[in-house]
ZASERO-976183 format. One record per residue (C-alpha): x, y, z; residue in three letters. Coordinates in steps of 0.2 Angstrom, whole numbers, plus 5000, padded with zeros to 4 digits. Example, Ala and Ser with C-alpha at 12.3 -4.5 7.8 and 13.67 -1.06 7.14 Angstrom:
5062; 4978; 5039; ALA;
5068; 4995; 5036; SER;
//
This chain:
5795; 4117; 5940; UNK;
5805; 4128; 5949; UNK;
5811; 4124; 5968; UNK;
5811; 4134; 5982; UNK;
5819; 4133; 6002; UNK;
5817; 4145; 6016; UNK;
5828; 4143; 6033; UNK;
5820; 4144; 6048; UNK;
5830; 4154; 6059; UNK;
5832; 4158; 6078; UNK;
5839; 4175; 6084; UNK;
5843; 4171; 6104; UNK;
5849; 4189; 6104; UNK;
5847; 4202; 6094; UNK;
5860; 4214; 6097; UNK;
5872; 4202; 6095; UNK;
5866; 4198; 6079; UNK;
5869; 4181; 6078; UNK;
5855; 4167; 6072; UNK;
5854; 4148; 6072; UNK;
5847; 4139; 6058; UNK;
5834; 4128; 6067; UNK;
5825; 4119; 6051; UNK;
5821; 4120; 6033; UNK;
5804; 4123; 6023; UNK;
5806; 4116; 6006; UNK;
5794; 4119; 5991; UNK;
5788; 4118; 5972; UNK;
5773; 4127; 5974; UNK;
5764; 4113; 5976; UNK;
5768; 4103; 5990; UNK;
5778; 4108; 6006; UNK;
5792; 4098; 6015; UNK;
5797; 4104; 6033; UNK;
5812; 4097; 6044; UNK;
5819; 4102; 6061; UNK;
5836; 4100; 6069; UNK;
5831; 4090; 6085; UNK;
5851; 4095; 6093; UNK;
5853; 4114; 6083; UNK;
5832; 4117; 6093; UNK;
5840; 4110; 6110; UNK;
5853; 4122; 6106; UNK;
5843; 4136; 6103; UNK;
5834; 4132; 6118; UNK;
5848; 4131; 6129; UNK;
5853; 4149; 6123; UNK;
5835; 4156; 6123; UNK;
5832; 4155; 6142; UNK;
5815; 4158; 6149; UNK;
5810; 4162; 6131; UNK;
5812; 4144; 6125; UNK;
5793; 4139; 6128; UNK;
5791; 4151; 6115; UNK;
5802; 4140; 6100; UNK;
5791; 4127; 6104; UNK;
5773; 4134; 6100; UNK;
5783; 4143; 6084; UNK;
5788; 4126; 6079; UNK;
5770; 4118; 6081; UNK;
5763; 4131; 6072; UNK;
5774; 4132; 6056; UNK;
5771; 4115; 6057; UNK;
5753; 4113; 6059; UNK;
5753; 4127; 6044; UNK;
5760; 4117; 6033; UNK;
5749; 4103; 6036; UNK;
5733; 4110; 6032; UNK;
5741; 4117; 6018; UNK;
5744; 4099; 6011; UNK;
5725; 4095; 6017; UNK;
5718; 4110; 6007; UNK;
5728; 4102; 5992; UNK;
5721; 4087; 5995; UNK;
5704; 4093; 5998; UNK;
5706; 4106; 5982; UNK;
5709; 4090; 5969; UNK;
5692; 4087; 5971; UNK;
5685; 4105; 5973; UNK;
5676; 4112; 5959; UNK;
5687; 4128; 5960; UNK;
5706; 4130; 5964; UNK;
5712; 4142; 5977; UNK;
5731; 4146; 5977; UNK;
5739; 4145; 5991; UNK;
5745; 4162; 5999; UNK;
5762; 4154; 6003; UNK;
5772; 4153; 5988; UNK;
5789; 4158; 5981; UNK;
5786; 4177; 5985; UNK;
5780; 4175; 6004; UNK;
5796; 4163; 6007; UNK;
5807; 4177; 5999; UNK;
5807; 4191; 6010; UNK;
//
């Protein structure tokens, strides 16, 4: 099975061009893996300004996606029919 990562990035200013990578979303298709920095987030915070309340709804929500992806798995191992999740491989690779 193959395995995929994506990094999760923070662009404090985009004309600089210049990004910090925050966490990492790790997958095989069928189960997800999220982690976050705890310093590189206070980093990004410190450079984000009033914006920073921002990062942390962004990281609540990535994170709460991934959880009711894994509940929908579990939920689907009992389900008579199997729905594929929408993030895969392709959605992670843009």
């Amino acid at each position: 099975m193959k395995t995929y990562y994506s990094i999760i990035k923070v662009v404090p200013n985009s004309l600089v061009g210049d990004a910090i990578g925050i966490g990492l979303i790790v997958s095989d298709d069928d189960s997800f893996f999220v982690r976050f920095s705890d310093v590189k987030i206070k980093i990004a915070k410190s450079l984000l300004g009033e914006k920073k309340k921002f990062l942390d709804f962004f990281i609540s929500k990535i994170e709460k996606t991934i959880s009711n992806i894994h509940d929908q798995r579990l939920d689907g191992e009992m389900a008579l029919f199997h729905f594929p999740s929408k993030i895969n491989s392709h959605y992670l690779s843009y």
